[in-house]
C-alpha positions in Angstrom: -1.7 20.0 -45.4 0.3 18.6 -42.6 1.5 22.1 -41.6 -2.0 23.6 -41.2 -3.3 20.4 -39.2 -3.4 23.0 -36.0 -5.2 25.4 -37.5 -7.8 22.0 -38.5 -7.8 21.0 -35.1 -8.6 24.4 -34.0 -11.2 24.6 -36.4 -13.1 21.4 -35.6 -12.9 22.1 -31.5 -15.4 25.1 -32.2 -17.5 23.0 -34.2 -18.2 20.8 -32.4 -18.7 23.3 -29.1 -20.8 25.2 -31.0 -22.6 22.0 -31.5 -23.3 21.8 -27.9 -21.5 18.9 -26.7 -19.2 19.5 -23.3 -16.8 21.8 -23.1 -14.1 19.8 -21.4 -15.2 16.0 -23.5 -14.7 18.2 -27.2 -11.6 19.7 -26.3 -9.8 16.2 -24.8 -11.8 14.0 -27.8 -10.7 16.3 -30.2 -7.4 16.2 -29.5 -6.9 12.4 -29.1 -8.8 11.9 -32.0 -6.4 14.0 -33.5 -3.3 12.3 -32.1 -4.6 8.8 -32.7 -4.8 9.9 -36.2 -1.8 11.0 -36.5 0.3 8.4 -35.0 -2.0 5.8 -37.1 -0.5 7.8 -40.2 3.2 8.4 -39.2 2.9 12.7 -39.1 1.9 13.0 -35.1 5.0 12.5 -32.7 3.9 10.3 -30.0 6.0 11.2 -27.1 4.3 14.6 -26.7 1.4 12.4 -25.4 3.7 10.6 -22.8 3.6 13.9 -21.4 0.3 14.3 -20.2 0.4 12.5 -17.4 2.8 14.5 -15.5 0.7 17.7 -17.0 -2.2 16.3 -15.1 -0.4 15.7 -11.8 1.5 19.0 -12.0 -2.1 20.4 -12.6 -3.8 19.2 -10.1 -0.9 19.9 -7.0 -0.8 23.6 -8.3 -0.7 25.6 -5.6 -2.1 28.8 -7.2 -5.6 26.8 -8.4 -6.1 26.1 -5.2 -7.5 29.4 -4.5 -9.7 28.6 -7.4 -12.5 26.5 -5.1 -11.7 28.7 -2.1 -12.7 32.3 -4.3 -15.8 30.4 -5.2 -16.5 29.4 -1.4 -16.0 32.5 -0.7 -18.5 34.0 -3.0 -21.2 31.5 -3.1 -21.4 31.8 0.9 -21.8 36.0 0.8 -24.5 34.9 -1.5 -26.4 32.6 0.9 -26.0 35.3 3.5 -27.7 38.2 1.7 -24.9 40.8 2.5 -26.0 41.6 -1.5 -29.7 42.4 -0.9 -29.8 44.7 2.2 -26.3 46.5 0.6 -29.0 47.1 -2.7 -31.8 48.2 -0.9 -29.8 50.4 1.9 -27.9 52.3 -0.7 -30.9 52.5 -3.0 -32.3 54.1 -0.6 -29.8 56.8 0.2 -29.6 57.9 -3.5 -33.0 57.5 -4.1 -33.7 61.6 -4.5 -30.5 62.0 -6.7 -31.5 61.4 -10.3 -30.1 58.4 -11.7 -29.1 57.5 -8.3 -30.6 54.1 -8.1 -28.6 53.4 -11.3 -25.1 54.3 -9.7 -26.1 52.4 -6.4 -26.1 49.4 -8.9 -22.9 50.1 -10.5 -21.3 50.7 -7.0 -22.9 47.4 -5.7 -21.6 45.5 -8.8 -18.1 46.5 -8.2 -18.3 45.9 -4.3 -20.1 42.2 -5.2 -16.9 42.0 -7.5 -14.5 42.7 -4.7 -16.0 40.2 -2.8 -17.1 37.4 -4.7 -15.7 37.2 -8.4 -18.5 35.4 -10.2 -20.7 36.7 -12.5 -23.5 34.9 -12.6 -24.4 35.0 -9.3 -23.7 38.7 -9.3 -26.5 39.3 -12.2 -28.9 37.3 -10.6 -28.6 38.4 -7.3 -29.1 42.3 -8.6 -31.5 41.3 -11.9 -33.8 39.4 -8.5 -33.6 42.7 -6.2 -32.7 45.7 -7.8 -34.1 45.0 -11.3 -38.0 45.0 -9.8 -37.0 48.0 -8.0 -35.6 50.3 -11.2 -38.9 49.4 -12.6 -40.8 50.3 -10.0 -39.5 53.5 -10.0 -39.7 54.4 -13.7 -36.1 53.2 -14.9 -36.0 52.4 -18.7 -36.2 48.7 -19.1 -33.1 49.2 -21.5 -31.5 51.3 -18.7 -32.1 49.1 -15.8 -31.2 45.9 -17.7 -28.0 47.2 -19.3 -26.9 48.4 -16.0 -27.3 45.2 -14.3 -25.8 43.1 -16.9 -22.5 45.6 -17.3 -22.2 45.8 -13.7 -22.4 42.1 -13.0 -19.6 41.5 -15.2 -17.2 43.7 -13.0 -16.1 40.6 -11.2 -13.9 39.7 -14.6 -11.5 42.5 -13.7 -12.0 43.5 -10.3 -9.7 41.5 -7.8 -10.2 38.6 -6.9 -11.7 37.1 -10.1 -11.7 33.6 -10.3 -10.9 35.1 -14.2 -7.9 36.4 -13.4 -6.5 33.6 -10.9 -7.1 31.4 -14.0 -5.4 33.4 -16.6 -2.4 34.4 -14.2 -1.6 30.5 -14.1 -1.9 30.3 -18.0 0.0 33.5 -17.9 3.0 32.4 -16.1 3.2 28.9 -17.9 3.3 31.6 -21.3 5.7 33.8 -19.7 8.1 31.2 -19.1 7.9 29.0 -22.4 8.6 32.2 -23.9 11.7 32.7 -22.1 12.9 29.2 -22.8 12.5 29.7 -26.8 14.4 32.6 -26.6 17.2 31.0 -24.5 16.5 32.6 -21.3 16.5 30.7 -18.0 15.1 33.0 -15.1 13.2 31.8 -12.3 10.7 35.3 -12.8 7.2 34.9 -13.8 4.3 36.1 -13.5 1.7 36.1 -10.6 -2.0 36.1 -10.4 -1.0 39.2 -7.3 0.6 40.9 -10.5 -2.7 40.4 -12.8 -4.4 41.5 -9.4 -3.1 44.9 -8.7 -2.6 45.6 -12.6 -6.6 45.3 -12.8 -7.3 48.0 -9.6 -6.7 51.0 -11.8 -8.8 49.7 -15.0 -11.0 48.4 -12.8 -12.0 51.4 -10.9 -11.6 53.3 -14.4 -14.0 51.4 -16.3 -16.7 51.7 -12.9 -16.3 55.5 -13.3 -17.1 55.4 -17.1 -20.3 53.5 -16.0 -21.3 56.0 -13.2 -20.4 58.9 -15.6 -22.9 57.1 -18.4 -25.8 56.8 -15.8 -25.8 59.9 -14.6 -25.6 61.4 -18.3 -28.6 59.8 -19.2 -30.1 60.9 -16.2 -30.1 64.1 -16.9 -30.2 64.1 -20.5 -33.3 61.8 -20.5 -34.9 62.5 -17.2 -37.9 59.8 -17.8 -35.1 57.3 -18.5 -33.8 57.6 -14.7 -36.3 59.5 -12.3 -35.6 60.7 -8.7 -37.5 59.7 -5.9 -38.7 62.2 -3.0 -38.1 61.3 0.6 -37.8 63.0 4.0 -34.9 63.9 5.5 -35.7 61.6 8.8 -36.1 58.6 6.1 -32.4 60.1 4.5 -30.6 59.5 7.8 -32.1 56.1 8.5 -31.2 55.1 5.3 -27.6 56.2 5.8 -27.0 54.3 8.8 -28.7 51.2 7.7 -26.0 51.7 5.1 -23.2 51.4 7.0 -24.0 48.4 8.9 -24.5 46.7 5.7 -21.7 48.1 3.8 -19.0 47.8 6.6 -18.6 43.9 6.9 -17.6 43.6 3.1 -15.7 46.1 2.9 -13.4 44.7 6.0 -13.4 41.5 4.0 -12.6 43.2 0.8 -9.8 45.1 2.5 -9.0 41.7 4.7 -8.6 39.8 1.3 -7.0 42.3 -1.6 -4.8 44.3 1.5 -3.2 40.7 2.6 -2.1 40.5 -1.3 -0.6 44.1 -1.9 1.0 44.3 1.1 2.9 41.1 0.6 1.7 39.7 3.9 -0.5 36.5 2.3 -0.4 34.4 -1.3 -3.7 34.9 -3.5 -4.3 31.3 -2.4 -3.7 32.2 0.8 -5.9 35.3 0.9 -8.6 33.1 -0.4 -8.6 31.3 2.6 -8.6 34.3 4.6 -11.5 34.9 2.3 -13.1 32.0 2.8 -13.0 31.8 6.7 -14.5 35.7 6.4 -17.4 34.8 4.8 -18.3 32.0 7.1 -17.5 35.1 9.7 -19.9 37.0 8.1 -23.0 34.7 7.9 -22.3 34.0 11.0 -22.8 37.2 12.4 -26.1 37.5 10.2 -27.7 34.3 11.6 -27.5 32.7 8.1 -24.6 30.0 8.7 -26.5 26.6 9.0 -26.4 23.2 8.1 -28.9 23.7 4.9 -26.4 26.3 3.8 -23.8 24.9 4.0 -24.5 21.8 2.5 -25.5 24.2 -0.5 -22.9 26.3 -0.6 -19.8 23.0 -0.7 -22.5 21.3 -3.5 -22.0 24.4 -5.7 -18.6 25.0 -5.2 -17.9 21.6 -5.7 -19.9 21.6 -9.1 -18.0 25.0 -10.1 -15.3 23.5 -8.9 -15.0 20.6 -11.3 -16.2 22.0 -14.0 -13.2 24.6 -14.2 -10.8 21.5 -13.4 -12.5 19.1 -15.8 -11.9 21.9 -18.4 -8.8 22.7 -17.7 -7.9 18.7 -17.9 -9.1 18.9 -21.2 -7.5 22.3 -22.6 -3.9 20.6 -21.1 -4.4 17.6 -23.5 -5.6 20.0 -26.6 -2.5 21.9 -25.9 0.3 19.7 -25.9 -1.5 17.5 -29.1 -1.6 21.0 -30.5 1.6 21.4 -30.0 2.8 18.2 -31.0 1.7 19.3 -34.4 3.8 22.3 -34.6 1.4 25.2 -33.9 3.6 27.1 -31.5 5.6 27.3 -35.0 3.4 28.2 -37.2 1.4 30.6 -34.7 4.8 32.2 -34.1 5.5 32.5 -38.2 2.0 33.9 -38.8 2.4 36.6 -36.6 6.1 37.6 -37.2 5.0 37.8 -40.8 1.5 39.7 -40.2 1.7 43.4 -41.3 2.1 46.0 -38.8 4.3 43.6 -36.4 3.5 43.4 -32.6 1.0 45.9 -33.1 -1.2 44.2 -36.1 -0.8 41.1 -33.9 -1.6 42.7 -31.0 -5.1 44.2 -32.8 -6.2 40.3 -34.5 -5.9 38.8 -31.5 -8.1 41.3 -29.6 -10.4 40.5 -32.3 -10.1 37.1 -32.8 -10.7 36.8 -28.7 -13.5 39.0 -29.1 -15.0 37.2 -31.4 -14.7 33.9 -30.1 -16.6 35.7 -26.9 -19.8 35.5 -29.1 -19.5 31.7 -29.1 -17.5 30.2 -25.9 -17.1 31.3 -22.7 -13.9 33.2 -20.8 -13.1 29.8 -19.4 -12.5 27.6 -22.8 -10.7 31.3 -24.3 -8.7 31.1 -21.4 -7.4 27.4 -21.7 -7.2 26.7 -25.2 -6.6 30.3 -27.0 -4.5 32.4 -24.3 -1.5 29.7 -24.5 -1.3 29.5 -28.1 -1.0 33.3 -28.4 0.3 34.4 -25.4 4.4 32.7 -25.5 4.4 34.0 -29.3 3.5 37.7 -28.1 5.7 37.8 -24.8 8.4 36.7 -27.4 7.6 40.0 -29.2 8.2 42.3 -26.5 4.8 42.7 -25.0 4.2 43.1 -20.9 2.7 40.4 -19.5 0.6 42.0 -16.7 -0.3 44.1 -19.5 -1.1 41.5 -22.2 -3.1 40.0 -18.9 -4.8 42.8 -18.2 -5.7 43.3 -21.8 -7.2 39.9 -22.7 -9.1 39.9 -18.9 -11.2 43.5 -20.5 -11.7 41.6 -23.8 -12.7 38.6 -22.2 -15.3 40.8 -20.1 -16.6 42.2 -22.9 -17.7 38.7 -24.5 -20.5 38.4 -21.7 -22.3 41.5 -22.9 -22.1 40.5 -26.5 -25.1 39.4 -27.8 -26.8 37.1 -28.9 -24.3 34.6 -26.9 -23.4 37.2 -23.8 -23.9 34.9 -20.6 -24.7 37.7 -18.7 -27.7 38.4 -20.7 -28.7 34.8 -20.1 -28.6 35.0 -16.6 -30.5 38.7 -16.5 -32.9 36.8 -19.2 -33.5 33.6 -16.7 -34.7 36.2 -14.0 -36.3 39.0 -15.6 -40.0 39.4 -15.7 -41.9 38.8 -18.2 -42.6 42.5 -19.4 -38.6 43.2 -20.1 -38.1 41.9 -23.6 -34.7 40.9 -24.8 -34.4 43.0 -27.5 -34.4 45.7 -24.3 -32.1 43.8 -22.8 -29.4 43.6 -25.8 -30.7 47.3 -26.5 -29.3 48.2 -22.8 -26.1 46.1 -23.1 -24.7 48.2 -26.6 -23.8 51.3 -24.5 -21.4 49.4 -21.5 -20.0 47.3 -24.9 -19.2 50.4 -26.6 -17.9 52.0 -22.8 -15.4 48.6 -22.2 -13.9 49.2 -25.8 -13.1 52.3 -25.1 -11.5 50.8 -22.3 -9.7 48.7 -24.0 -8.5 51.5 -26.3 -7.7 53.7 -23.5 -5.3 50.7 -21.9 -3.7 50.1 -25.1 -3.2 54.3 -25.5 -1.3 54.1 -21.6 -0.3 50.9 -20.6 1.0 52.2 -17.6 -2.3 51.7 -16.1 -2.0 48.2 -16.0 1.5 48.2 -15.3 2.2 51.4 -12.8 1.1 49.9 -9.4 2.6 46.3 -9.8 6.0 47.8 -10.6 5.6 50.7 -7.9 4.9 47.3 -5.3 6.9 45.2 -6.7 9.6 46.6 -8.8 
């Protein structure tokens, strides 16, 4: 009994989320409860505990987090200046006569709002507020538009920089290097969120196209689904310059940001800064940086903010109480002794992660499942960027899934009232179905994860 008590503790923590209590309050009650039992009973060893506290300072001085609040400056103040809602409209307008062209504008949009912010849900409801109303308007299937919208708003789980990815490149490195130390190897190399960066451009780009190439399909198998538009050619070459004033300043961001981190020049912490100061540029230069904003923007990154900390506070004391109770062991002996070796463990935890998606969000899968799997797989031979890159797909996935996707939440909160969600979860099925072949196609070549980080950095 003692042996499974892990597994127990595992078990209980997604009770009693899916109860609904708090995230960070289950995962740290849970585990003292757990401990305090334990030690009451002689089976729990209680200097695991007399850990923590130097867990939590080390935590809370790491200099990679700190780009955490600075990402979500960054994006929270492009929202405020409605760089979003004149890029939709502008490049709406430009495809408008190509079928299906409002559709790609979307996905093109989504992937540029991932570039430039890297949070999802104000990436849905920015696009399910302008462009949604607009797809409509013009004869878009409900299932179309709100699919589209939902997959597209996700983008900012992959695409660089994604508060998702600077989270699980910390819990990445801390993985890598416990699972050196087990097998005896000392080496100051790790792994960086810049790695888990550039190993998401090619996927990321990848799984854009396999959206584009899905809308425009269906735009011309199903013309009613995705209708053209008819406009003169004097409206065309407004449209085209209004455009480019709209699209140039995030694209110099973008470029400003994810150029500073594969060249070498600046940190992902530091970039964020760079970010940070860009998007106060920006709003600036669109007459929307004052006082009210910016008093909202530092509330809600200061909310975000502490909510990822408070979390990860919470996952740090789950994980060393789960360790205390052996689980890196028995984790390690239930995969070594799982049939098809790294490859059958490779496949349950992509399921297991996606299936947890249904239930919890990337944040509580990043902090409390990521570092129990994680050491036992690097110890099998797996790439880490790779393994990163793999679990950052799967982890995108989970906010499409229904009936607990988040995206779909969001899209829900702002749709009209005429789009049902059974349209909504109708629309979603296609982009799941698209990011698993994703994911298939990345565990086919993992060179696409792993080509441009060792071409940069050897």
């Amino acid at each position: 009994m003692i042996e499974f008590m892990p597994l127990i503790m595992f078990g209980v923590v997604c009770v009693v989320l899916m109860a609904g209590y708090p995230v960070a309050f289950s995962l740290a009650g849970t585990a003292l409860a757990f401990a305090g039992g334990g030690m009451l009973f002689g089976i729990y060893d209680a200097s695991f505990m007399g850990a923590t506290p130097n867990r939590l300072f080390g935590l809370m001085t790491n200099q990679t987090l700190i780009a955490v609040p600075l990402f979500i400056f960054m994006g929270c103040m492009l929202q405020q200046s409605k760089i979003a809602e004149s890029l939709l409209e502008s490049m709406g307008e430009v495809f408008r006569r190509v079928r299906g062209g409002l559709g790609v504008s979307v996905a093109v949009v989504g992937m540029l709002l991932a570039a430039s912010t890297g949070i999802v849900g104000a990436t849905v409801v920015t696009m399910g507020l302008i462009s949604l109303p607009t797809m409509l308007r013009r004869g878009y299937s409900p299932s179309l538009a709100t699919g589209t919208i939902c997959a597209t708003g996700t983008l900012g789980q992959i695409i660089p920089p994604s508060i998702a990815l600077v989270l699980l490149g910390d819990v990445m490195s801390s993985a890598y290097q416990r699972a050196q130390r087990n097998q005896g190897i000392f080496s100051p190399d790790t792994v960086s969120v810049g790695d888990l960066f550039v190993g998401a451009l090619i996927p990321g780009l990848i799984l854009v196209l396999l959206y584009v190439v899905y809308i425009v399909t269906i735009a011309f198998l199903k013309p009613e689904a995705a209708p053209a538009d008819n406009r003169t050619d004097t409206e065309k070459a407004d449209a085209a310059g209004s455009l480019w004033q709209n699209l140039a300043p995030p694209l110099v961001l973008i470029v400003a940001v994810l150029g500073s981190i594969l060249t070498g020049i600046a940190t992902p912490t530091e970039a964020a800064g760079v970010g940070a100061l860009g998007a106060c540029g920006l709003a600036v230069m669109r007459g929307r940086l004052t006082h009210p904003v910016l008093r909202d923007v530092c509330r809600q990154t200061t909310r975000v903010t502490c909510m990822v900390f408070l979390i990860l506070v919470g996952a740090t004391i789950f994980s060393l109480v789960f360790r205390g109770y052996g689980g890196d062991e028995l984790i390690h002996g239930i995969f070594n002794d799982m049939p098809g070796g790294v490859v059958g463990a490779m496949i349950v935890t992509m399921i297991v992660i996606f299936l947890l998606g249904f239930i919890l969000d990337f944040i509580e899968i990043t902090f409390v499942v990521v570092p129990i799997v994680a050491p036992v797989l690097l110890q099998m031979g797996l790439d880490p960027v790779w393994l990163g890159i793999m679990i950052a797909l799967n982890l995108q996935t989970s906010f499409l899934t229904p009936p607990f996707g988040f995206s779909l939440f969001y899209l829900r909160g702002v749709a009209p009232a005429s789009v049902t969600t059974s349209q909504i979860y109708r629309g979603v099925m296609p982009y799941i179905a698209i990011q698993l072949i994703m994911l298939l196609l990345l565990a086919l070549l993992p060179e696409l994860a792993t080509y441009l980080p060792n071409l940069l950095y050897g």
